[in-house]
C-alpha positions as a printed NumPy array, in Angstrom:
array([[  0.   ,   0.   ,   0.   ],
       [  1.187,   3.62 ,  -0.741],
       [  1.532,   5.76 ,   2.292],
       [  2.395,   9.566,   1.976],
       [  4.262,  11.005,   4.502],
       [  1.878,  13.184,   7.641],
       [  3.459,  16.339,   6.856],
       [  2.248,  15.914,   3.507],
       [ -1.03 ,  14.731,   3.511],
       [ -2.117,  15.138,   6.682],
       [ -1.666,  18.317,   6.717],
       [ -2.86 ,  19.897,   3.418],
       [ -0.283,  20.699,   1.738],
       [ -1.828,  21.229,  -1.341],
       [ -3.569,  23.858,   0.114],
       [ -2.124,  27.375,  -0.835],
       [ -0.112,  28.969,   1.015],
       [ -1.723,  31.354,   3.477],
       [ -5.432,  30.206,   1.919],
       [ -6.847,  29.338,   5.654],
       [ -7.997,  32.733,   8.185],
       [ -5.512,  32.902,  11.341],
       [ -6.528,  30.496,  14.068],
       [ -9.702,  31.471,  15.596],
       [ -8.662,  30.184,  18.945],
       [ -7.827,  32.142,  21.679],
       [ -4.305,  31.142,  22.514],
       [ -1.061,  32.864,  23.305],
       [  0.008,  34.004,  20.36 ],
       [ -0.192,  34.121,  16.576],
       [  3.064,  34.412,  14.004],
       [  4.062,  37.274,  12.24 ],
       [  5.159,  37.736,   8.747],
       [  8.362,  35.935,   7.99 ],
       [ 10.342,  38.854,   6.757],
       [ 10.079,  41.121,  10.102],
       [ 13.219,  41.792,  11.253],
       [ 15.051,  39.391,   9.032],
       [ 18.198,  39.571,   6.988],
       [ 20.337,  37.548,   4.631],
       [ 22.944,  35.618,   6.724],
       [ 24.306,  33.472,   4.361],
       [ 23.819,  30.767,   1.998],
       [ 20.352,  32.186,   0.57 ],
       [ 18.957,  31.746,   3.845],
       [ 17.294,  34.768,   6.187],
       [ 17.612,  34.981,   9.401],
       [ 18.697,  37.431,  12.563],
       [ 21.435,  39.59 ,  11.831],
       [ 24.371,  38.059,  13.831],
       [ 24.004,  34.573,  12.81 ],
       [ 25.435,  33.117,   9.686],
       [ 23.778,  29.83 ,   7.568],
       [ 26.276,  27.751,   5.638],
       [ 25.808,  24.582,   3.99 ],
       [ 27.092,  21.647,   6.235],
       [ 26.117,  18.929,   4.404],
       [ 24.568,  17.603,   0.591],
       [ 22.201,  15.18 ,   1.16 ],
       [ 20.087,  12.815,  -0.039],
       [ 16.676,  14.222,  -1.567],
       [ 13.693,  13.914,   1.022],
       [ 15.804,  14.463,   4.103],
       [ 12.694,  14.265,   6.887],
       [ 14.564,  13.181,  10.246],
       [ 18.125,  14.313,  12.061],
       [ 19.99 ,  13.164,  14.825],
       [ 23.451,  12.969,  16.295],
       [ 25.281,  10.226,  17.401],
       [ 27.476,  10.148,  21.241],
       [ 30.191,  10.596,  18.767],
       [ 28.969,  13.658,  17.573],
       [ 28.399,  12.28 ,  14.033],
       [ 25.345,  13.504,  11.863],
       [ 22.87 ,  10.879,  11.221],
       [ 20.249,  11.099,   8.519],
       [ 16.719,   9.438,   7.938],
       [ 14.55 ,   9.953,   4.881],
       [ 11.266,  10.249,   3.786],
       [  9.963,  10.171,   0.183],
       [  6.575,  11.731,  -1.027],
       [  5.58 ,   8.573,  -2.228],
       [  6.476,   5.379,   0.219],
       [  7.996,   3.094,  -2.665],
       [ 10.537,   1.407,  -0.01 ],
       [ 13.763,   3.405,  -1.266],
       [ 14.05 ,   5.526,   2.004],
       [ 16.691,   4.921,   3.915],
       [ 19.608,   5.84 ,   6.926],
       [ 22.858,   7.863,   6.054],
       [ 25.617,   9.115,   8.003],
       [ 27.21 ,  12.394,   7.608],
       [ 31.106,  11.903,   7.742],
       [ 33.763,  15.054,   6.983],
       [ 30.908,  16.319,   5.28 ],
       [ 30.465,  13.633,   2.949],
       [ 26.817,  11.507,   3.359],
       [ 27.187,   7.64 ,   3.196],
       [ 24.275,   5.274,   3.272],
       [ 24.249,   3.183,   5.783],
       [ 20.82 ,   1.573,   6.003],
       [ 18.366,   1.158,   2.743],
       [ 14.696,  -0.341,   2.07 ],
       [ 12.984,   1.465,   4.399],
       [  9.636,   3.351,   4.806],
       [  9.164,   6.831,   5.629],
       [ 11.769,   7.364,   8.206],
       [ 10.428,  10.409,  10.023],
       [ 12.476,   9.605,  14.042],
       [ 15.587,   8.874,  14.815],
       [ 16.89 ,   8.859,  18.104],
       [ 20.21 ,   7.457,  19.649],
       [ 20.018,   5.493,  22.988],
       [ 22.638,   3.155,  24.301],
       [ 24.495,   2.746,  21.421],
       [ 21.78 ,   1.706,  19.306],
       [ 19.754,   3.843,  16.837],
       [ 16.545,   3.551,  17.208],
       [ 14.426,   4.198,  13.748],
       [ 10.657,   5.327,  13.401],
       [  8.894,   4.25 ,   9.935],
       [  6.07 ,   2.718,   8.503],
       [  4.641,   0.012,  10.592],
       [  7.   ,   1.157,  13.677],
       [ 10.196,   1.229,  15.431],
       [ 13.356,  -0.784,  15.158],
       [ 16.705,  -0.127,  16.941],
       [ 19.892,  -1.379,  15.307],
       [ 23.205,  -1.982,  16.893],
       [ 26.816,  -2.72 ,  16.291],
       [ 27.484,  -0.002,  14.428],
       [ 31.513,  -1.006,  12.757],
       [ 31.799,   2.363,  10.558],
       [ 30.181,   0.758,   8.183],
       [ 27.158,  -1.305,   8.601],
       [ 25.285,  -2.36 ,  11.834],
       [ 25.316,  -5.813,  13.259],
       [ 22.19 ,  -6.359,  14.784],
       [ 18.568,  -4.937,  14.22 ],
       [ 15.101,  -5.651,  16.336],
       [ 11.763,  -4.912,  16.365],
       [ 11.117,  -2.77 ,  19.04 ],
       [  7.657,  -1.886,  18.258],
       [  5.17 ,  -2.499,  15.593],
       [  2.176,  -0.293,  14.802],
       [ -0.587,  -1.941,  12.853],
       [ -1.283,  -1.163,   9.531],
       [ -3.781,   1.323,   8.83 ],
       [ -3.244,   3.211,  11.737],
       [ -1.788,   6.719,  11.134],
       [  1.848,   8.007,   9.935],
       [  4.593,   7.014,  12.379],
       [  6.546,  10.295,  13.393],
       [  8.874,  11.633,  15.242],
       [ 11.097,   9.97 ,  18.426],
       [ 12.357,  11.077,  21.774],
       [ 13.67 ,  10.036,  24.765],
       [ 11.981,  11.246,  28.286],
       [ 13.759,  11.929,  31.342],
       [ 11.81 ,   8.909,  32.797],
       [ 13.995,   6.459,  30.217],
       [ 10.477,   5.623,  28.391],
       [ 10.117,   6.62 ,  24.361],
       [  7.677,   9.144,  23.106],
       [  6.252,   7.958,  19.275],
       [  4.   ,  10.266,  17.614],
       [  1.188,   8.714,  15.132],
       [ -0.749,  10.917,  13.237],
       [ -4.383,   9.804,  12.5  ],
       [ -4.976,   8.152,   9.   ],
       [ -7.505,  11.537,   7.645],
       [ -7.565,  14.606,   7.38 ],
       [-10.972,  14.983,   9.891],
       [-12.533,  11.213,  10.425],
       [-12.763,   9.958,  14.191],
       [ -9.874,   7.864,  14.727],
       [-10.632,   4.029,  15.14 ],
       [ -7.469,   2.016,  15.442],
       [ -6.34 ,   2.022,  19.074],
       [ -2.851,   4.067,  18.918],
       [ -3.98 ,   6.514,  16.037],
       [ -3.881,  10.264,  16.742],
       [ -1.536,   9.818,  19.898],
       [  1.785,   9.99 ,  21.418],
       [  2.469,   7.036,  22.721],
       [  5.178,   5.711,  24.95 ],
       [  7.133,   2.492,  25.672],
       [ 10.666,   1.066,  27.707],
       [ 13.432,   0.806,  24.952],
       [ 12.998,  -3.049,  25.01 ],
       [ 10.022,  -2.509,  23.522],
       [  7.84 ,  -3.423,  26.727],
       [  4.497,  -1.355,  28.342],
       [  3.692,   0.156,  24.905],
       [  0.946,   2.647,  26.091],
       [ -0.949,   6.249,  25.067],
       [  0.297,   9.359,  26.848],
       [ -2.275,  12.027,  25.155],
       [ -5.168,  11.32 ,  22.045],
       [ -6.62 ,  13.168,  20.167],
       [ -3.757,  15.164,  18.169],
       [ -4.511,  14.969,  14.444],
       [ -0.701,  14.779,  13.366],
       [  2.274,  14.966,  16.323],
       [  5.127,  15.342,  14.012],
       [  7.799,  16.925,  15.79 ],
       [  8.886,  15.544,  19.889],
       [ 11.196,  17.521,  22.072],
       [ 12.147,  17.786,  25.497],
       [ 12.764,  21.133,  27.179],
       [ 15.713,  20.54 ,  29.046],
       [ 15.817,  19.936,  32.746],
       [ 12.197,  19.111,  32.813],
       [  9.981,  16.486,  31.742],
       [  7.616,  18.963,  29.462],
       [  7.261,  17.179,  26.4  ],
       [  6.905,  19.734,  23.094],
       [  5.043,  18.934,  20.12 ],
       [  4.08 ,  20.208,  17.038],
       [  0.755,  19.551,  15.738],
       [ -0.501,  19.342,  12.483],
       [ -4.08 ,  20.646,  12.202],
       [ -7.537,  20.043,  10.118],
       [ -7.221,  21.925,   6.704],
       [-11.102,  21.209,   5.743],
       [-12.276,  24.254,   7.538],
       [-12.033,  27.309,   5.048],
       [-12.096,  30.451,   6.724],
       [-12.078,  28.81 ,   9.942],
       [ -9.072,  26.433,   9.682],
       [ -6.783,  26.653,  12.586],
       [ -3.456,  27.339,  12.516],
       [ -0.814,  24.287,  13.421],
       [ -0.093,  24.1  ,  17.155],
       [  3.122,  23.924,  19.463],
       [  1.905,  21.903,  22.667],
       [  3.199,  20.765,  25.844],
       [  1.829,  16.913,  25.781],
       [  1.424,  15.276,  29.23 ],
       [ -0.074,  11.657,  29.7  ],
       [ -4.089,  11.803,  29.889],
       [ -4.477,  14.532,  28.272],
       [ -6.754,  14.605,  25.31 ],
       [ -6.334,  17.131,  22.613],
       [-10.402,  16.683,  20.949],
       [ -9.271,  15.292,  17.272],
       [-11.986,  16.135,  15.316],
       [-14.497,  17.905,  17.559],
       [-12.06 ,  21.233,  18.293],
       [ -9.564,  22.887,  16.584],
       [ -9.586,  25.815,  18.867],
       [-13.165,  27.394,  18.176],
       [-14.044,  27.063,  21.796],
       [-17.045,  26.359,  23.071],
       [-18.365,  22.525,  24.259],
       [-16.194,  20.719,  22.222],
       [-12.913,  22.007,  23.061],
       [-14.029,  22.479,  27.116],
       [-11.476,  19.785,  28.719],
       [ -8.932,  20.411,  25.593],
       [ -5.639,  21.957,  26.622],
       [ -4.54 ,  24.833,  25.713],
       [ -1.545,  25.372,  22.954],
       [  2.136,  27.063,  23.693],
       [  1.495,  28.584,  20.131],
       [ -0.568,  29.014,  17.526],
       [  1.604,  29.018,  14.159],
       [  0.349,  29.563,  10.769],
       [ -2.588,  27.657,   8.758],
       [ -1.275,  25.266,   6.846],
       [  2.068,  25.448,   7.163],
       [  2.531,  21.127,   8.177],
       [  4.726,  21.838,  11.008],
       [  7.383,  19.198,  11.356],
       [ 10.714,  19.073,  13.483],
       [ 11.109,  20.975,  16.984],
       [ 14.44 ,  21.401,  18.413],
       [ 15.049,  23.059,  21.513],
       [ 17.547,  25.876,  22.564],
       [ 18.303,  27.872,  25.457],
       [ 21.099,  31.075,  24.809],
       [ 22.621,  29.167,  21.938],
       [ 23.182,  30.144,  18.978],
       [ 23.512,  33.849,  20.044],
       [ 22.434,  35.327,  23.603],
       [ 19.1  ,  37.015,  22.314],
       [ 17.679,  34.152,  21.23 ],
       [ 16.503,  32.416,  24.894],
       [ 15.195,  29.373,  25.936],
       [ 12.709,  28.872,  22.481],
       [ 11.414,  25.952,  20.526],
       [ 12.371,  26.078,  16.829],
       [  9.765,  24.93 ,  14.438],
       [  9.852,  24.398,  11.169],
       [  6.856,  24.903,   8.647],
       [  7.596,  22.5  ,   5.485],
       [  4.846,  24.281,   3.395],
       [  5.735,  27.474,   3.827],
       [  9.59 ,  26.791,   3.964],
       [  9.611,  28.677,   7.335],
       [ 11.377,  28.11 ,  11.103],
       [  9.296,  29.71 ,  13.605],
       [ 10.66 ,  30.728,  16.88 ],
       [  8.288,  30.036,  20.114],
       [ 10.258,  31.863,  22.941],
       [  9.219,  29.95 ,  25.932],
       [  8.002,  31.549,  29.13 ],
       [  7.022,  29.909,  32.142],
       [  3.867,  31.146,  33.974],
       [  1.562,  29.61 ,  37.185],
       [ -0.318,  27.672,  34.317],
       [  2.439,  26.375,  32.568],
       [  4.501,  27.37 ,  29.578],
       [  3.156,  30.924,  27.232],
       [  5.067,  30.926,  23.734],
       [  5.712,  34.557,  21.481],
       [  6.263,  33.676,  17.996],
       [  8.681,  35.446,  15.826],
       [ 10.297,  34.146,  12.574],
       [ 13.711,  33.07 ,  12.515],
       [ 14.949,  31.725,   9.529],
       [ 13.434,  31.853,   5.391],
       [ 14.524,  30.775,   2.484],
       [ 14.953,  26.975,   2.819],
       [ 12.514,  25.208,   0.625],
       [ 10.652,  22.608,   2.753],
       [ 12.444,  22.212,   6.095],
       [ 11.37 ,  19.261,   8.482],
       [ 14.622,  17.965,  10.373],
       [ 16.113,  19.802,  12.881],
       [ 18.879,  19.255,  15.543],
       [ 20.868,  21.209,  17.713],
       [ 24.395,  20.105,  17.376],
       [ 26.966,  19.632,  19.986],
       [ 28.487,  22.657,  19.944],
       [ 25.154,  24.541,  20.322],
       [ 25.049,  25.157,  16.755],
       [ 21.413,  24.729,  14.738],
       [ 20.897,  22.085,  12.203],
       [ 18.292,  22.334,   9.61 ],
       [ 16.89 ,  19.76 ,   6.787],
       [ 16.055,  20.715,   3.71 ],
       [ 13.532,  18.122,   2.701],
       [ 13.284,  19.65 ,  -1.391],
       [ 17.095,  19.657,  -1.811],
       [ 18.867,  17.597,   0.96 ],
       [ 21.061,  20.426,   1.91 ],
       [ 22.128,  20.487,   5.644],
       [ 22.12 ,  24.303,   6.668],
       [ 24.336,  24.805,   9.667],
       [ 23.212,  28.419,  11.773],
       [ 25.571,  29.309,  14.13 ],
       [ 26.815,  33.001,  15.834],
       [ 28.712,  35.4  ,  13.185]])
């Protein structure tokens, strides 16, 4: 069966650009244009003045998914338009981008944990091991999710050692019917206690931790059959029990959305927000603890400055970097450093202090 990856389908896409009204909700904030305050800082990319973008790596085409190994090594997971099994698992060395892993499905996680990388596609998660520079040794099955079910997103790793999965639901605005679709969903890294944390979120694409806590961001994909009234895509902290009202609210208020949480941001209409990496000072003092979120539609990183209140976290969002096609993967890299996908081209943009 064909499958077409959530930030694609799932979340409109082939809408145009800016053809939805703002988010009717009442939430903490709305974006702003992507050119305030933004200036060319390298490599046809626009960002604040006092950072610089260069190109860090070329790619494969479809780039969806980024992480870095304990080595500090670049790994690389793709994700085609079009699931035909040619996806695949490459490693970023001096620069250069080796294959490592092929035959796969829509590779949208990656996460490192105890020296085995751990891959979410189609149909689940597998971790592989014995990594000799060239080729693993070993791979399991860590989890499978049925057929049928939703898009398989993106991975991390909680402060409680458990796994956070997101699965999208299989439609753009149907009630869900298979048990883990629409959810985040965690699990040990054996694969054991495989369980729902939140429901009701149409697409989680994007997981990250703030650090030092156990508040668990996600970006959110919303309905795109609305017309005037489609939200905007959401930034939310997801906690286990919560239920986020998949298909009934979309942040109109009222009955439907009475026990729904609230978002850290409201970003733009569909814009199928994707990665979320999280940074605190780095690159560049002004910046603050913020989520980064990129918008693969509308080739856009948001910045959610983060601000913790007596009901939990507010978000102000401001752009931060245009002019990458379709960005999905991001990563913070070792050295503080920003590392963004481009899912069009498979250029790695590197942002980093002037």
């Amino acid at each position: 069966m064909q499958r077409q990856i959530a930030l694609l389908t799932l979340a409109g896409c082939t809408a145009a650009a800016g053809s939805g009204a703002s988010s009717p909700a009442a939430s903490p904030s709305t974006s702003a244009s992507v050119d305030d305050g933004l200036v060319d800082i390298g490599a046809g990319v626009r960002g604040p003045a006092g950072l610089v973008a260069t190109a860090y790596a070329s790619g494969p085409a479809n780039v969806a998914s980024l992480a870095f190994g304990a080595d500090g090594r670049l790994w690389l997971g793709t994700a085609a338009y079009t699931d035909s099994g040619t996806d695949g698992v490459y490693l970023v060395v001096d620069g250069a981008v080796r294959e490592v892993v092929s035959g796969l499905h829509t590779v949208l996680g990656l996460l490192w944990y105890d020296d085995e990388l751990y891959v979410a596609s189609a149909g689940g998660v597998a971790a592989y091991g014995g990594f000799d520079g060239t080729a693993f040794g070993s791979r399991r099955i860590v989890v499978e999710i049925p057929a049928g079910t939703g898009e398989v997103n993106g991975l991390a790793l909680g402060p409680d050692g458990r796994l956070r999965l997101g699965i999208s639901a299989p439609c753009d605005h149907c009630t869900p019917t298979a048990e883990y679709s629409a959810s985040v969903v965690s699990f040990l890294p054996n694969g054991g206690d495989l369980r729902i944390d939140a429901d009701g979120i149409r697409a989680p694409v994007g997981l990250a931790y703030i650090p030092g806590t156990s508040d668990l961001l996600v970006s959110m994909d919303q309905r795109d059959d609305l017309g005037t009234a489609t939200p905007g895509d959401w930034l939310g902290v997801v906690a286990a029990g919560q239920s986020w009202g998949f298909p009934d609210c979309y942040g109109q208020g009222g009955t439907a959305c009475a026990a729904v949480p609230t978002p850290v941001a409201v970003l733009d209409p569909h814009a199928a927000v994707s990665g979320v990496a999280v940074v605190s000072g780095s690159p560049g003092s002004t910046i603050g603890t913020s989520a980064l979120v990129a918008e693969w539609s509308l080739g856009r990183i948001q910045r959610v400055g983060l601000t913790t209140t007596a009901e939990g976290y507010r978000g102000t969002v401001e752009p931060f970097l245009a002019g990458i096609a379709s960005p999905v993967g991001l990563a913070v890299a070792p050295d503080g450093s920003i590392l963004v996908g481009d899912w069009s081209s498979g250029t790695i943009y590197r942002i980093a202090p002037g």
